[in-house]
Backbone as a chain_set.jsonl record, in Angstrom:
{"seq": "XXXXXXXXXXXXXXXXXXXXXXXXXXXXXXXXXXXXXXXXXXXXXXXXXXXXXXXX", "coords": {"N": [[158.468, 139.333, 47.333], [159.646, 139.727, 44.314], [159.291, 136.66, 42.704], [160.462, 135.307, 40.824], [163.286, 135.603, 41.242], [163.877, 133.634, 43.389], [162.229, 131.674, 43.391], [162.025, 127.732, 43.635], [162.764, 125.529, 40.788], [161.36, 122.991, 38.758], [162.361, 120.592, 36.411], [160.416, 119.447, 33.718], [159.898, 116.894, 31.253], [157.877, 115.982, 28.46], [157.423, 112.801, 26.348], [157.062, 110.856, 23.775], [155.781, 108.217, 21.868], [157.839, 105.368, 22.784], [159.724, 107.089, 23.855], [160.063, 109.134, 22.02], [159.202, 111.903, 19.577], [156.203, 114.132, 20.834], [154.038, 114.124, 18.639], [152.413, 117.252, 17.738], [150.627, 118.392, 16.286], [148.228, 120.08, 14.113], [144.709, 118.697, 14.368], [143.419, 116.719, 11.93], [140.421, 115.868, 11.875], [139.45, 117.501, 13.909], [139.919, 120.201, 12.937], [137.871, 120.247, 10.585], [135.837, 119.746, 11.594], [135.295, 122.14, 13.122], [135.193, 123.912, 11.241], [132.692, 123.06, 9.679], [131.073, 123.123, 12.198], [131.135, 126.279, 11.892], [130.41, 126.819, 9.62], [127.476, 126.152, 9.695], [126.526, 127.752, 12.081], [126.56, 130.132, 10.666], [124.824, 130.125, 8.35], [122.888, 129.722, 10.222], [122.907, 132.335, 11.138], [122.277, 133.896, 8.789], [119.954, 133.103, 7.843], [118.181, 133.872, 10.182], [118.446, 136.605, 10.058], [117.512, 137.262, 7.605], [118.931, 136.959, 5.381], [120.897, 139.022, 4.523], [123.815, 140.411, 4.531], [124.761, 138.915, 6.474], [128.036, 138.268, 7.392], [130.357, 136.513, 8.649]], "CA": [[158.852, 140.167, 46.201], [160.864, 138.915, 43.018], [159.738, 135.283, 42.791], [161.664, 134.684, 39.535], [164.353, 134.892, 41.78], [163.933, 132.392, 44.492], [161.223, 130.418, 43.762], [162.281, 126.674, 42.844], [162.357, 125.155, 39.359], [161.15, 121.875, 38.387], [162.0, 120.532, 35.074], [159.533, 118.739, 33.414], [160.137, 116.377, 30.16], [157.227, 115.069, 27.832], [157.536, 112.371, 25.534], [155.713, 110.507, 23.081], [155.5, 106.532, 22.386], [158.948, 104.62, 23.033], [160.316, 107.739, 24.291], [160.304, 109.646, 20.726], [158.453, 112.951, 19.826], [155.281, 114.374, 20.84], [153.037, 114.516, 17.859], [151.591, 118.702, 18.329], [149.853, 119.199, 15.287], [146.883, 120.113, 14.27], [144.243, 117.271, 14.063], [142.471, 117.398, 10.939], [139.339, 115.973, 11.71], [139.288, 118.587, 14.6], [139.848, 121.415, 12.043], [137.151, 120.012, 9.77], [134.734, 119.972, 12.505], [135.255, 123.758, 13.374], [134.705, 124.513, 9.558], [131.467, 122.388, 10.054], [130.591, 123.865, 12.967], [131.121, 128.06, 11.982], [129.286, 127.215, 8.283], [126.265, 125.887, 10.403], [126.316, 129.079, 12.567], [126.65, 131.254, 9.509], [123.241, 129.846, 7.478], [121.85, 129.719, 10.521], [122.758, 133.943, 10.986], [121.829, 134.486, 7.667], [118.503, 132.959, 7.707], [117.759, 134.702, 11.302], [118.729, 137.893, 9.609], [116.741, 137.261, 6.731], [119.589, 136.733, 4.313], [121.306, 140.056, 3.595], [124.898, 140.908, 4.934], [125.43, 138.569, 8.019], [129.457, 138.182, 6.992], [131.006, 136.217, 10.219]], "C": [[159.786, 139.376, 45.272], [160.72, 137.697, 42.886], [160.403, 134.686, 41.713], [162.961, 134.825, 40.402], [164.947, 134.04, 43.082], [163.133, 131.367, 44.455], [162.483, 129.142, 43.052], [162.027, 126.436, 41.509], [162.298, 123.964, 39.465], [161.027, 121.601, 36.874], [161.239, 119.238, 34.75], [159.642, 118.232, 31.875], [158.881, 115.664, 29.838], [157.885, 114.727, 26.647], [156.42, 111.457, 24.656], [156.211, 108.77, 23.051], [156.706, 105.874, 22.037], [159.968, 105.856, 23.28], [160.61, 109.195, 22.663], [159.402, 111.28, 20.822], [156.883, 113.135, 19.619], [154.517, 114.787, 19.582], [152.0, 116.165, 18.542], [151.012, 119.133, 17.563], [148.804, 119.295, 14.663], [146.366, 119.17, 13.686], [142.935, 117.635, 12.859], [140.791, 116.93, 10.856], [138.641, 117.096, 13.103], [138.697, 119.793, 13.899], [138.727, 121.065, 11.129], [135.52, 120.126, 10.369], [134.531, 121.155, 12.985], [134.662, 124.577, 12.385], [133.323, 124.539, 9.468], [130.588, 123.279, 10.757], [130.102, 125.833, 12.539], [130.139, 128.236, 10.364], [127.777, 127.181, 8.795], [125.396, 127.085, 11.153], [126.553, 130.381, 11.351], [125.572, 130.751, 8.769], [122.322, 129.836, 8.621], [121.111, 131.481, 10.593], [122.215, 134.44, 10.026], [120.748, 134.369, 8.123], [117.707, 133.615, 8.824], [117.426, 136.28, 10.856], [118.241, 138.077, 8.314], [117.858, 137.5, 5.182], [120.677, 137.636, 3.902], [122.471, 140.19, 5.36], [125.376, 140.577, 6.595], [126.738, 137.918, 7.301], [129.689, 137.718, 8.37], [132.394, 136.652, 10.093]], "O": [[160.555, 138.485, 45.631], [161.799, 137.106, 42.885], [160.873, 133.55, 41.791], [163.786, 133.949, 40.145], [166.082, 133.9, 43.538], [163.166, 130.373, 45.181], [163.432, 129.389, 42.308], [161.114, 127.065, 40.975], [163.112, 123.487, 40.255], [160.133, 122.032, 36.147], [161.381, 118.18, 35.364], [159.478, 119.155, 31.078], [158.544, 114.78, 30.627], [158.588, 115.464, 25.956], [155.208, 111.409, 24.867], [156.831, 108.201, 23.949], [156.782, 105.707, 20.82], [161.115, 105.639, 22.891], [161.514, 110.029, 22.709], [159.026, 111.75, 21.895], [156.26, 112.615, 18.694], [154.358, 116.005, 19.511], [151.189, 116.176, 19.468], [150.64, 120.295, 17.73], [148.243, 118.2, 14.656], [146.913, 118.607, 12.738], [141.98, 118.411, 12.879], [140.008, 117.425, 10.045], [137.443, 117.373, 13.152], [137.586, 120.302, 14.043], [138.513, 122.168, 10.626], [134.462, 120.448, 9.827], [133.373, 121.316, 13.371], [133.922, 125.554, 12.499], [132.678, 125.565, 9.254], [129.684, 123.977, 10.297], [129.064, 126.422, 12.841], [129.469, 129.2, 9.992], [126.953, 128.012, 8.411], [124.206, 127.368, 11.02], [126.686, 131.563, 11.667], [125.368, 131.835, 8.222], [121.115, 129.912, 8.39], [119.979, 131.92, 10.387], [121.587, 135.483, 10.209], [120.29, 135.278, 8.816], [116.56, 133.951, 8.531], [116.46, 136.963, 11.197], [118.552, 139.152, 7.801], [117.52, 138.105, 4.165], [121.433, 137.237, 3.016], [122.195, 140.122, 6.558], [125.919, 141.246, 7.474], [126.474, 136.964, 6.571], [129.277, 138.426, 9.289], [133.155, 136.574, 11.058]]}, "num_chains": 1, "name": "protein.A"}
């Protein structure tokens, strides 16, 4: 019962290159490839659906 109050803690430190900070943000040819990706699946819905009111 209660393990927030007995379990152990282990702290855990990441860093990035010569000890500095982790780069966390978003990668833009990631995000460009998602864009890519959801227009592809949206002409393909349309054209499945024969054109009229597939909105993703």
């Amino acid at each position: 019962m209660f393990p927030e109050d007995w379990r152990p803690v282990k702290a855990v430190e990441v860093s990035g290159p010569q000890g500095g900070p982790v780069n966390a943000g978003p990668d833009p040819a990631i995000i460009q490839n998602i864009i890519s990706r959801v227009a592809k699946a949206k002409a393909w819905r349309l054209e499945a659906e024969g054109g009229v009111g597939a909105e993703l």
